[in-house]
Structure formats: structure tokens, C-alpha cells
C-alpha positions, 0 to 999 in steps of 0.5 A: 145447495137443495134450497134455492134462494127464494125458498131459503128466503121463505124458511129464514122467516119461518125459522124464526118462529122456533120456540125451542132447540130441536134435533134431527137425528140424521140416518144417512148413508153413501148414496146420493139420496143421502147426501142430498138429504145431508145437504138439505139438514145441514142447510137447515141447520146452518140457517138456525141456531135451534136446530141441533144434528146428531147421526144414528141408525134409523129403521130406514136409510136415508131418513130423519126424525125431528125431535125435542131435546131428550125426547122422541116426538115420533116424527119422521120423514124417510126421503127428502121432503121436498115438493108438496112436502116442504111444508109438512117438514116446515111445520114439524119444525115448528110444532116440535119446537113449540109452536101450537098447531092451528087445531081446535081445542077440541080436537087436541083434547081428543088427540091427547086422550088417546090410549094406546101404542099407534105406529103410522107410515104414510107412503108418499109421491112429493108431487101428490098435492093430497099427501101433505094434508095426512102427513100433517095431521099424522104428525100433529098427532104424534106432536101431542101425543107420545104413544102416537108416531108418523113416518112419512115415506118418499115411495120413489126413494123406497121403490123395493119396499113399494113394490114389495108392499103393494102400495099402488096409491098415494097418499097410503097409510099403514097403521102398525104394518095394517093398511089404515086408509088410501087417499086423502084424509083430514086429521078429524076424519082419521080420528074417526077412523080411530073411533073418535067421533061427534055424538048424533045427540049434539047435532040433534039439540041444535036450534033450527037453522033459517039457511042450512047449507049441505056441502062444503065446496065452492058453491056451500062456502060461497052460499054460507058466506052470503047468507052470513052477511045477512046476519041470518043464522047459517049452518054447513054440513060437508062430508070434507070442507072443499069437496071436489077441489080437494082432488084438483091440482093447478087452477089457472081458470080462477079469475084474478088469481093467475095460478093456485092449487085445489087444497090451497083454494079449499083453505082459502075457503074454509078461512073466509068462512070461519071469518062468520058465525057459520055452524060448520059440521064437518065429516058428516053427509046428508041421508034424507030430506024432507019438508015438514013445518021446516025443512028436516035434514037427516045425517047417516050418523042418525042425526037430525038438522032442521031448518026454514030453508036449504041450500043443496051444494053436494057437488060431484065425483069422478064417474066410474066405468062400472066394469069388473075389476074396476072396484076390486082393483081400485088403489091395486092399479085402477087410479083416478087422480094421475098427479098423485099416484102417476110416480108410482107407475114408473117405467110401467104401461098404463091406459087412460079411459077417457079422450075429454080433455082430463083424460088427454091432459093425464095421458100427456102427464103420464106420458112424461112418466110411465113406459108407455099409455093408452087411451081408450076412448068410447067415441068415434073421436076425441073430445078434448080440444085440438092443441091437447091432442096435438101435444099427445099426438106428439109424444112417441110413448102414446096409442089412441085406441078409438070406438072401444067399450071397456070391458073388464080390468084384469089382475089377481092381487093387483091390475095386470090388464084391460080388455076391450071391445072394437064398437066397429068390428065388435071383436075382443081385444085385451092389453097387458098393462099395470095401470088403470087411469079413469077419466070420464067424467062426473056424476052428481053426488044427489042419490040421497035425495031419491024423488024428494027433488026434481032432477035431471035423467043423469040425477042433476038437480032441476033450479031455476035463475034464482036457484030454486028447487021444485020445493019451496025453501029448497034451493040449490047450487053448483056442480050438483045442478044442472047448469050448463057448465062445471067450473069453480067460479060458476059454482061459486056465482050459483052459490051466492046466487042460491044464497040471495034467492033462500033469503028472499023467500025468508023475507017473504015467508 
């Protein structure tokens, strides 16, 4: 059995959902992948009487497609879709059956009306928690469209191709045997890509707001929602609905809820929001702000937004070290999420820059994977607590490297090694290794504000106890401000805190 009872339990319900039949043309070979995946279709196949099997030869071994009856919908899972991705084969099931995917009306007419031959491969590690979220979307795009089709490819199942293609990140997308993107992608953001994108003049004919929210995180949702309930009419722009929590995997911190996982918050979130008469703009990012008679928010795509107030919740992102090698090798061996693309680093040696309490717990994670890991720390001693570097102290595959400056990440066509300085001695030294993990921190996504706003030497924005810039209207919230500590609910406290502060300064204006 692959299953086990309380998932199987799940699935029953789910199975009977099918509209139609459906059938798994099965590539399987002799080896044990195979069989496990057998086991896995026959399972599936026993437990509805929908679901046909037929054998066949596919491009990869073992694989499967999951397809209408005398019709190919271009689906495909090469490896077992276990893990993170049993909901992707969960789905595909159920929208192939029939069953309508949970998209806007919008959006299916833009998948609908694409032209052209599309073939999409989607490299994959089953513990990567952004991977499901682009396989998904591939494959409701195949779903839709018939000159479109998804392979979603179990890069430990496939190591020679992996290596053979260079894929050293995951989620990897390949679109006709091109690289398409890296990371994680919304199906709005890969039709995009594709060219499929908002005209700037819809935005601009929008009235003006009384709460425009710019970031889609925590704090956004929750200062959206708040604002909402007041009735007042609120917009949100976001570059990707969830923001940082779209790259976090287990949240344990999350009062009343003992244990969830980012993209699992973020849709949470996005739920809650959709429950109001909130505006989202989603994919769109904030250029230029400035206070006239209202305040004026400028898009990149060209647009303009107006509004009698704005809540400021852009969040942060992962520090870079800002060394060569560290840009031209980003996704060629230079990572920053170890959850995600920590598999694909197998039996190899990788270092870890940064001794906080990330860098220990990916170095702990790692440890359990890769031949051997390196931290690099730039301080006399580690910052992370005392049980993390005991439990890294442990583990016989780890060397702490204290009071060392990166340098430079070394490679060709991929990271070969790192080089270091010894702060003390001030000599150089150089490892050979085939992974570059960064962790050292956030920096505050507030560059497009310029000196429009009060902010901190390290770009953080200046608020006071009711989230308030130094311009009138302007509030803000969050991990982009400067309060004392970065966490989920304190965001989502300062969100609803910056919301109950703009509508005050409404009443009162």
C-alpha cells in the first residue's frame, strides 16, 4: 500500500467528486519506482469506478497521464506524486473529470484563447512547498486548453536528466525545452510571461480609493480587511497575494493554530479577503508615491491609482550577500530556500552563509540530506539560540566557519566553490563545493519610496503607535516598518492597527 488509511479516507471523498470516467495511461517499468507507482494508480483505481488504466509507452518511465476518455489533456506526472504534490494529482483528477477549476471567468477566457503549441516540464523536489502551486496552474492550463501540456517531473526519480539539464532549483520550468521560469509562479503571473497581461488604462479609470493597501501579506490582508469592515472602499495592490509567506514552509508560531505552512496561510488570507468588496490588483508592484490633493500611487506598468489614504505593507525579502558569483549563479547553485531545493543537492557539499537561527535550522536540514555543510558565519559567534547549535554541534556531516567575510562564489557554468576571508588573520581561503545557501537576513521592500518617506538607515519605515508616516494619509505596517520584530501575527496586529489609524484620520478629514 502507498496510501495510508487516513489519506485514503481524504481521497474516498474527494473521488467522489468525479463527474466523468477518466484514464491513467500508465508508463511503468521493472524497477522499483515503477512498481510503487503501480501500486499507487491501482490503488487509485480500485477506490473509484471512474477511473480506467490502460499501459503505454510515454516519453518518461515511470510516468502517467491522466486523461478524458478519447482525448489527451496533456497532463502528466513523471515520478510519483506523493508529498507536496498529492493535491496536484488530486486535482488533475478532478479537473479532468469535469470538474470546473476554482479560476476567475477572466482568466479561463485568457487560457482559452491562447494560440499556439505550448509543451511545459515542471522539475520538481516532492518536499518543495512552491512547486504545487506552478504544477497546479500548468495543468489547469492544459486542462482548458488542448494546444497546451504539463509534465510535472520528480527531479530525485529523473537525477540523470537533472543533472544532465543543469536543474539546480525547483520549482524549474522549461517551456519547449527553453527555460521558462525558476521559482514560484501564480497561473496570472505565468500568463504574463506568456504575454497575457492587465491593460495600465483599466487601472487608471478606477475611482479613487478612501484606503488603498499596497502589499498583499499579512499585514495588507489583515489592514484590507479592516478597512473593509468599515465599509469604506478599499483597494489592494500586491506583486503576489501572500508576499514572504509564500516562501516559508512549517509556521508553529501562529497562535491558536498549532501548525500550517505558508502557501497554505496565504490562501487562507486571500479567502478572508475575497469574503469583502476589496479591489485586489494582483501581479502589479508600486513605482512612485506621491501626496497631491490625494494621494497618487504609480504602478510600473504605467498606471495610476489615487486614494484619500494608503496603507504601505510591501513586506521584505531575503538579504543577498552582494559578492560575485552570488547573482550570475542564483538557481546554478546559489539557493535561498533549502526546504525546496535542498533534495537536489544529494550526497553533495554545500555551505550555509549565515549563523542566525535560519541559517542553523537550513544547515540542520541540509545536514540530513547533502554529503556535508558549511556554515560561514561573519561574527565572532553564532547568533541563533543555544538548542539550534547544539543540534547542529551534533551531527557529524557539519563545520562551523566563524569571523569569515564572503568573498566570492566560484563556478563556470554552475557554483563550484566559495571563498572566504578569516576576519582575525585576514588570510584567504577557498572551499570546494557545489551549493550556496543564504541566509542572513531581510531587507525591506521600501527602495520605490526614495525620500517621499521617513525611513530608517537600513530603509525601514519610520511609524508611530498608530502606524503613521511622516505624511499625512500615509500609514504603514509590517515587516517593512521599523517595529522591533518580524513575525506573522505582529504583521498582521500592525496591519489591523495601520487600518483603524487611516480610518480615524478619514473621520477626522
Amino acid at each position: 500500500m502507498i496510501l495510508d488509511a487516513d489519506i485514503k479516507a481524504q481521497l474516498d471523498q474527494y473521488l467522489q467528486l468525479l463527474e466523468n470516467d477518466i484514464l491513467l495511461k500508465v508508463s511503468a517499468g521493472t524497477d522499483e519506482l515503477s512498481r510503487d507507482m503501480l501500486a499507487l494508480v491501482d490503488e487509485l483505481a480500485a477506490m473509484s469506478s471512474k477511473i480506467k488504466i490502460e499501459n503505454t509507452t510515454l516519453v518518461r518511465t515511470p510516468s502517467f497521464s491522466v486523461n478524458r476518455i478519447g482525448e489527451e489533456t496533456g497532463v502528466t506526472f513523471a515520478g510519483i506524486p506523493l508529498g507536496h504534490e498529492f493535491t496536484s494529482l488530486v486535482l488533475a483528477l478532478l479537473q479532468v473529470s469535469g470538474r470546473a477549476p476554482k479560476v476567475d471567468q477572466k482568466v479561463i477566457d485568457q487560457i482559452k484563447g491562447i494560440k499556439g503549441e505550448y509543451h511545459f516540464e515542471t522539475y520538481v523536489s516532492l518536499s518543495c512547498h512552491n512547486c504545487p502551486d506552478v504544477v497546479q496552474a500548468l495543468n489547469v492550463m492544459s486542462v482548458l486548453n488542448p494546444s497546451i501540456t504539463h509534465t510535472m517531473i520528480d527531479g530525485a526519480a529523473f537525477k540523470e536528466e537533472v543533472e544532465s539539464k543543469n536543474v539546480m532549483a525547483v520549482p524549474t520550468v522549461l517551456l519547449n525545452g527553453e527555460v521558462f521560469g525558476s521559482g514560484r509562479m501564480t497561473l496570472e503571473e505565468i500568463l504574463a510571461k506568456m504575454g497575457s497581461t492587465q491593460d495600465p488604462s483599466e487601472l487608471n479609470d478606477k475611482e479613487p480609493f478612501d484606503v488603498l493597501v499596497i502589499g498583499g501579506g499579512p499585514s495588507g490582508a489583515s489592514a484590507a480587511v479592516y478597512t473593509a469592515r468599515k465599509g469604506i472602499r478599499t483597494g489592494i495592490v500586491a506583486e503576489r497575494f501572500g508576499g514572504q509567506i509564500m516562501d516559508t514552509l512549517g509556521i508553529e508560531n501562529f497562535i491558536s493554530v498549532k501548525y500550517t505552512e505558508g502557501p497554505k496561510l496565504a490562501a487562507s488570507l486571500e479567502e478572508h479577503v475575497k469574503e469583502y468588496d476589496i479591489d485586489v490588483m494582483n501581479l502589479q508592484r508600486a513605482k512612485r508615491l506621491e501626496k497631491k490633493e490625494l494621494i497618487e500611487v504609480e504602478l510600473e506598468s504605467g498606471a495610476v491609482l489615487k486614494s484619500k489614504s494608503v496603507i504601505l505593507s510591501t513586506g521584505a525579502r531575503w538579504r543577498n550577500v552582494g559578492v560575485p558569483g552570488e547573482a550570475e549563479f542564483k538557481n546554478k547553485g546559489v539557493a535561498y530556500c533549502p526546504h525546496c531545493d535542498g533534495p537536489l543537492f544529494e550526497g553533495k557539499h554545500v555551505a550555509v552563509i549565515g549563523g542566525g537561527n535560519s541559517g542553523i535550522e537550513a544547515a540542520i536540514d541540509l545536514a540530513g540530506i547533502v554529503k556535508h555543510v558549511t556554515v560561514i558565519e561573519f561574527s565572532a559567534e553564532l547568533k541563533a539560540d543555544s538548542v539550534l547549535q547544539d543540534r547542529l554541534n551534533s551531527l557529524p556531516n557539519t563545520t562551523v566557519i566563524k569571523n569569515a567575510q564572503t568573498k566570492e562564489i566560484t563556478g563556470t557554468d554552475k557554483v563550484n566553490g566559495i571563498t572566504y576571508i578569516d576576519r582575525e588573520t585576514e588570510e584567504e581561503h577557498h572551499i570546494e563545493l557545489q551549493g550556496v545557501f543564504v541566509q542572513i537576513g531581510l531587507v525591506p521592500n521600501t527602495d520605490w519610496l526614495g525620500d517621499a518617506i521617513e525611513r530608517t538607515r537600513t530603509g525601514e519605515i519610520v511609524v508611530d503607535k498608530r502606524g503613521a508616516t511622516n505624511i499625512p494619509g500615509v500609514f504603514a505596517a509590517g515587516d517593512c516598518t521599523d517595529s522591533a520584530y518580524k513575525q506573522i501575527i505582529i504583521s498582521m496586529g500592525s496591519g489591523a492597527t495601520a487600518a483603524l489609524g487611516a480610518f480615524d484620520y478619514l473621520i477626522r478629514n
